[in-house]
C-alpha positions in Angstrom: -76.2 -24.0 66.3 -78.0 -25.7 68.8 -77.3 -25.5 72.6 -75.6 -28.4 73.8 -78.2 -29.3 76.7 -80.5 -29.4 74.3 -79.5 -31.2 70.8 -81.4 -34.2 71.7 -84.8 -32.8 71.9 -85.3 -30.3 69.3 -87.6 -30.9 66.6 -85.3 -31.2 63.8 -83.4 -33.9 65.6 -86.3 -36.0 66.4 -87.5 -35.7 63.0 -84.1 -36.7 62.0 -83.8 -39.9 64.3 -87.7 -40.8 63.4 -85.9 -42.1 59.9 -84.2 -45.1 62.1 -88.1 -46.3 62.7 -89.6 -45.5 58.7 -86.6 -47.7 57.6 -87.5 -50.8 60.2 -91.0 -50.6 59.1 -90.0 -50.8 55.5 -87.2 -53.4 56.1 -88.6 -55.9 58.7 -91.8 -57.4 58.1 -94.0 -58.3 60.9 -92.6 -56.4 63.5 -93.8 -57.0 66.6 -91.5 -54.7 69.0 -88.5 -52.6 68.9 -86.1 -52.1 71.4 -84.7 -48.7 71.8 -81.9 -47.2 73.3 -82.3 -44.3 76.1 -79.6 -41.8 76.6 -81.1 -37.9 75.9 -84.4 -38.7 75.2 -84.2 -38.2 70.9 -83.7 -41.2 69.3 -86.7 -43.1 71.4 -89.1 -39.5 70.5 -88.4 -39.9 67.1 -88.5 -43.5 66.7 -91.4 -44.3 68.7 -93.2 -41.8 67.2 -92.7 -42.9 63.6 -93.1 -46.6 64.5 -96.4 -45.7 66.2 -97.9 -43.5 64.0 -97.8 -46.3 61.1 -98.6 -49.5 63.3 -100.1 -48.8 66.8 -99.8 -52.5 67.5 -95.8 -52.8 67.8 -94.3 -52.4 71.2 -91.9 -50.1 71.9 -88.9 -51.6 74.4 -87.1 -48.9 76.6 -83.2 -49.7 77.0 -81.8 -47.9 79.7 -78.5 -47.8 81.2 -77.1 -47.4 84.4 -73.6 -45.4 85.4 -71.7 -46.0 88.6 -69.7 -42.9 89.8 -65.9 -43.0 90.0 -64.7 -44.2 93.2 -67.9 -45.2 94.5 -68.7 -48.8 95.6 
């Protein structure tokens, strides 16, 4: 098993996640740019990586979040 600090970002996961972008190429034709989620860093590595390495062209969108802490103003 995989430390938890690091599930995100080992190789086998980003392989793993890189399926989300193969299936958008295959599904959506003319894609011009994907917008994708940023939590632990995984699903944008494996994504962007599979969407890039078959079409260069398409922009990849970062989505971040923000978090406010409890009790703060």
């Amino acid at each position: 098993m995989l430390p938890n600090s690091f599930r995100y970002d080992h190789p086998n996961i980003i392989a793993g996640q890189g399926t989300i972008g193969l299936e958008m190429i295959e599904q959506v034709d003319n894609i011009d740019a994907v917008v994708i989620p940023v939590g632990g860093g995984g699903l944008i590595a494996g994504v962007a990586l599979a969407i890039k390495t078959l079409n260069p062209e398409i922009k990849i969108i970062v989505s971040g979040y923000t978090t406010q802490l409890v009790g703060s103003d």
